[in-house]
Structures are given as structure tokens and as C-alpha cells.
C-alpha positions in Angstrom: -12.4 0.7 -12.0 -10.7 0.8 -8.6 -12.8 -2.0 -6.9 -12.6 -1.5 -2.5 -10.9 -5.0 -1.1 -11.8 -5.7 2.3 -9.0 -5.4 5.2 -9.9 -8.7 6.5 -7.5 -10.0 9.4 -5.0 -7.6 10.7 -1.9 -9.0 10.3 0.1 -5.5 11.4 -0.8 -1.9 12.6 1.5 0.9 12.8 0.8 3.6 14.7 2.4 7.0 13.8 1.2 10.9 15.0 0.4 14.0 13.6 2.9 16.6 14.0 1.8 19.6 15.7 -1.5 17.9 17.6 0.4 14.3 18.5 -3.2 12.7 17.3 -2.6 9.0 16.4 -2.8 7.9 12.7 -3.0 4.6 13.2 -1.7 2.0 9.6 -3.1 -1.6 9.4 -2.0 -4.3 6.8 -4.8 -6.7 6.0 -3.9 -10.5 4.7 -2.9 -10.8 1.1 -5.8 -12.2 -1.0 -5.7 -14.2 -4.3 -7.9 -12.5 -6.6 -6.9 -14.3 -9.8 -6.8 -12.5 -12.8 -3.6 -10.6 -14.2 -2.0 -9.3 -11.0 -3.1 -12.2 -8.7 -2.9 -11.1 -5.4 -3.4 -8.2 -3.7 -2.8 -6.5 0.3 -5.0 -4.5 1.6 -4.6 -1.5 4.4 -6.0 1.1 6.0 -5.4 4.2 7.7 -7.6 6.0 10.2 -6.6 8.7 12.1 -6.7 11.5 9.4 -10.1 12.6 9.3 -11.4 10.3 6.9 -10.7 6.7 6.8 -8.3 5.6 3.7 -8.9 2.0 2.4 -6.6 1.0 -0.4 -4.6 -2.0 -1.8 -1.5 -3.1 -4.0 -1.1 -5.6 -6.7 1.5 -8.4 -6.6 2.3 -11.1 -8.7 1.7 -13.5 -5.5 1.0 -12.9 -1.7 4.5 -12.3 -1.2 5.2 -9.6 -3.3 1.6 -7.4 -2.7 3.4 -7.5 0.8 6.9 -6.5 -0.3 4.7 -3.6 -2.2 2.3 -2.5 0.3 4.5 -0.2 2.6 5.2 1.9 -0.7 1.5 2.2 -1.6 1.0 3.1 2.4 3.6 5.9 1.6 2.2 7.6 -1.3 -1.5 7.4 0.7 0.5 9.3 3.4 2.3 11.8 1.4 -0.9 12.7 -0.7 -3.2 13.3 2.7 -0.8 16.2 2.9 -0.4 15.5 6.6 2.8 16.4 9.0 3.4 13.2 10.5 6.0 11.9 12.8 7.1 8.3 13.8 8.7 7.0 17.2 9.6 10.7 17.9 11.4 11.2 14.5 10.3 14.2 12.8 10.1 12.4 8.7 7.4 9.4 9.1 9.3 8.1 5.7 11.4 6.0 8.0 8.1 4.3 9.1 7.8 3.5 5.5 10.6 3.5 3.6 11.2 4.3 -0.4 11.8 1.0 -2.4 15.0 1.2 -4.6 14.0 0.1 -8.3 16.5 -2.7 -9.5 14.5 -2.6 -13.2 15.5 -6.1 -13.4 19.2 -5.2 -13.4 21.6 -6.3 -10.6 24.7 -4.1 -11.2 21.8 -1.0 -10.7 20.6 -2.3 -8.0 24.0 -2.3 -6.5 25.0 0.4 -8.0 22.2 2.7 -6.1 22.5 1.1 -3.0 26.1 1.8 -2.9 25.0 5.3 -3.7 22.7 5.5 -1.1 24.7 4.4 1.4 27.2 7.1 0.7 24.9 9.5 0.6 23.4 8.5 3.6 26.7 8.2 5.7 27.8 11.9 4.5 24.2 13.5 5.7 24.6 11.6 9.3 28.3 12.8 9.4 27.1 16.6 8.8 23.9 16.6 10.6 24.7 14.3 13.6 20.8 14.3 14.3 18.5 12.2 16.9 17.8 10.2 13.9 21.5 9.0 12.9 20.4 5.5 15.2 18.1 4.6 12.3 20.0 6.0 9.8 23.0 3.6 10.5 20.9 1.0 11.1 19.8 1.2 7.4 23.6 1.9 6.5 24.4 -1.5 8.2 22.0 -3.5 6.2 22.8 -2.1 2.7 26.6 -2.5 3.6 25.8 -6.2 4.2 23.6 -6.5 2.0 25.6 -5.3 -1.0 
């Protein structure tokens, strides 16, 4: 059973537009709760904007984590409404909500795949030279640093 959890207090809205009509779709992040049980916590958010309002949530282990989580369950709610959406004038909203890399409990993966990414990443900004490559590099930067 997929019980609803209440938004609560906003503690961050994102506001990102549809493609061809530049309607808002506007992303809020309620406050982690403690739920107890299992998964203890969990972060709620919504996203209006699309027709129909979505209400969903992620699990986390503590508050922390169900916030780490909640941009990727955002994501999916995004890609599944099927929707053309855009973010600060960038034509993928994925960089409004970015892919987590999966470690599997394994540092040398994790490394391993960011290091990959980061190549990857620097090769398609080299050959495209797009209005995005700003972002782009910014991310590059980080996982550089980071790794």
C-alpha cells in the first residue's frame, strides 16, 4: 500500500517549463518526516503544473538520506508524465535533477564511474560546444575534485 504523506513545510520549490507552451511546472520538497518502521524517514514533494497534481515521497534510512534520494524520485515522476520540459533555458530538465551514480557499497566503482563520466562528459562538450557546456563543466569540476 502506497500510503499519501503530506507535503508539510516547503523547504524548496523548483520551477521548471514545458517545452513548446513555456507553462510553469513548478517542484516543491516538503520536510523529511520520521515515520518509524523499516525505512524511517521519508521526503515528500510535489509537482503541479502538469495537469494533475503529483504527490509522492522517498524512503531514507534517516532525514538525511530521503533528501539525498528525493531529486531521483522527482526525476522518474518527471520522466513518466511524459512531459517536454525545460530548465533555466536548457532544453534536458535532467540537469534540474540529476541521475545519482550507484556506488553499490564499493568505492573503487564509485570512482571508477565518475571517472568515466567525466570523460564522457568532457568528450560530448568538446564535440557539441552547446549553450549548455556552462553546466556541463561545472559538473566536470566537481567530479574532478571530487574524485
Amino acid at each position: 500500500m502506497n500510503k499519501r504523506i503530506p507535503l508539510g513545510t516547503v523547504i524548496a520549490r523548483r520551477e521548471l517549463r514545458t517545452r513548446n507552451t513555456e507553462r510553469p511546472v513548478v517542484v516543491s520538497i516538503g520536510t523529511p518526516k520520521h515515520i518509524g518502521g523499516g525505512w524511517d524517514w521519508v521526503c515528500p514533494y510535489s509537482i503541479s503544473g502538469l495537469g494533475k497534481l503529483i504527490c509522492g515521497h522517498v524512503h531514507g534510512i534517516d532525514a538525511l538520506q530521503a533528501l539525498q534520494l528525493v531529486s531521483a524520485g522527482i526525476r522518474q515522476a518527471l520522466e513518466q508524465s511524459g512531459c517536454e520540459l525545460t530548465f533555466e533555458g536548457c532544453s534536458d530538465f535532467g540537469i534540474a535533477f540529476p541521475k545519482l551514480i550507484p556506488s553499490l557499497g564499493d568505492p573503487r566503482l564509485e570512482r571508477r564511474l565518475g571517472k568515466l563520466l567525466v570523460a564522457e562528459t568532457t568528450r560530448w562538450v568538446k564535440l557539441h560546444k552547446a549553450a549548455e557546456m556552462v553546466i556541463v563543466i561545472q559538473v566536470c569540476v566537481w567530479f574532478v575534485n571530487y574524485w
